[in-house]
Structure formats: C-alpha cells, structure tokens
C-alpha positions as CSV (number, residue, x, y, z in Angstrom):
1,X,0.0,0.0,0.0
2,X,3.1,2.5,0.7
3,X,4.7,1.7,-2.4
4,X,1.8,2.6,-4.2
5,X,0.9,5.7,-2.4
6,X,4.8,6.4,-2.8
7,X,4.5,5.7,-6.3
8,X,1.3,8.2,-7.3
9,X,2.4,11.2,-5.1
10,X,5.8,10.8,-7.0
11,X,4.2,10.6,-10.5
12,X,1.9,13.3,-9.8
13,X,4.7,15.6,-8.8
14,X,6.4,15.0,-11.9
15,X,3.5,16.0,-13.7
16,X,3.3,18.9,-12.0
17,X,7.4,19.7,-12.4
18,X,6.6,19.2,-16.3
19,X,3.2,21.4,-16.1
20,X,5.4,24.5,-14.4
21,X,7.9,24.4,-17.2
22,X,5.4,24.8,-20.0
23,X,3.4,26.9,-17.7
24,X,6.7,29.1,-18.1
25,X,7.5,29.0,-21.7
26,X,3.2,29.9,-22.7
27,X,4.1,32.8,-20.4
28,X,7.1,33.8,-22.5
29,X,5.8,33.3,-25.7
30,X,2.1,33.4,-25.8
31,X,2.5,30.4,-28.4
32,X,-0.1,27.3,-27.8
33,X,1.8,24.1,-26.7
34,X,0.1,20.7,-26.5
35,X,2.0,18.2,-24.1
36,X,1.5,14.6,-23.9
37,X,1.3,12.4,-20.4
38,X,1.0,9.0,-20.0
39,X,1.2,7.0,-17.4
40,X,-0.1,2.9,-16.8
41,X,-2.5,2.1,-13.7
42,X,-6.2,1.1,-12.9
43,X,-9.2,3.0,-13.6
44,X,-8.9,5.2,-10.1
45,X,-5.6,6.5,-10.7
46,X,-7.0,7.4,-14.6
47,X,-9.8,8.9,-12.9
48,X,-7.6,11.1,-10.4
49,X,-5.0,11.9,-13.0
50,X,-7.0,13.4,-15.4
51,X,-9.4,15.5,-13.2
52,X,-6.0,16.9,-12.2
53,X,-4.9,17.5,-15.7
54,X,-8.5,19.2,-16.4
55,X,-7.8,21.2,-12.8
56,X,-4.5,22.3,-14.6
57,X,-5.8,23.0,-17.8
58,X,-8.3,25.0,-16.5
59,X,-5.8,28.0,-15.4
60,X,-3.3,27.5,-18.0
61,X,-5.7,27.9,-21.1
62,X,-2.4,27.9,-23.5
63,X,-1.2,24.8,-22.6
64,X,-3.6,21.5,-23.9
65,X,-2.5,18.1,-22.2
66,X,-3.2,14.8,-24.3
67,X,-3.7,12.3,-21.6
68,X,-2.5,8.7,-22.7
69,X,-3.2,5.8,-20.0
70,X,-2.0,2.6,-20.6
71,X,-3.2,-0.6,-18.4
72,X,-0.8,-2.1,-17.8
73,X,3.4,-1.3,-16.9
74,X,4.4,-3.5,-20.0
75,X,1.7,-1.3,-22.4
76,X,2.9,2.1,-20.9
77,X,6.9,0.6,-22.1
78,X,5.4,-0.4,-25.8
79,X,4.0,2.7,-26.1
80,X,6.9,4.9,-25.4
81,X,9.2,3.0,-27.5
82,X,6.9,3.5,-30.6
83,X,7.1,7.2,-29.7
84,X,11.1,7.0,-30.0
C-alpha cells in the first residue's frame, strides 16, 4: 500500500514539475503548446490523473494536455518505444 501511495504522489509531482515548465514557456511566448502524459495504472488512478490534468488546464488555457493511459506497466513501455 506505501509503495503505491509512494509511487502516485511521485508521479503526480512529476506531472506537476513538467506542467510548471510549460506553464513558463506559454508565459514567455504566448504560443499554444500541446503536451503529452502517459502514465499505466487502474481505472482510479486514470480517474484522479486526469481531473487533475482538467484542474491544470483550466488555469493554464495555452497549454492542452493529451492524456495517454495505458493498463498495464508493460503497455505504458510499448508505447513509449513506438514514440522514440
């Protein structure tokens, strides 16, 4: 249970780290910027990551999230090497 509370605070503040910096760079340019986010986990930790990623959209207008669960932690690694 620790590891997994450990594990979502730590993810979510990575999200947030990553959120500030383009939070910085809309304010010096003005320019839209669309970030993706994904991240592998159950339905409840989808549920809670994306009503904070609507929570951060909502007061940075300039800066659009695509949200990108997978299910599982071997899904989340397939996905990220096709990206590469």
């Amino acid at each position: 249970m620790f590891m997994k509370l450990r594990f979502t605070v730590v993810s979510l503040s990575l999200l947030l780290i990553m959120i500030m910096g383009a939070s910085f760079a809309v304010a010096q340019d003005k320019a839209p910027i669309t970030l993706r986010f994904s991240w592998w986990g159950n339905d409840t930790r989808t549920e809670r990551t994306q009503k904070v990623i609507e929570m951060f959209q909502q007061e940075n207008p300039g800066i659009t999230i695509e949200a990108d669960p997978q299910t599982t932690f071997n899904d989340y690694w397939i996905a990220m090497e096709s990206q590469g």
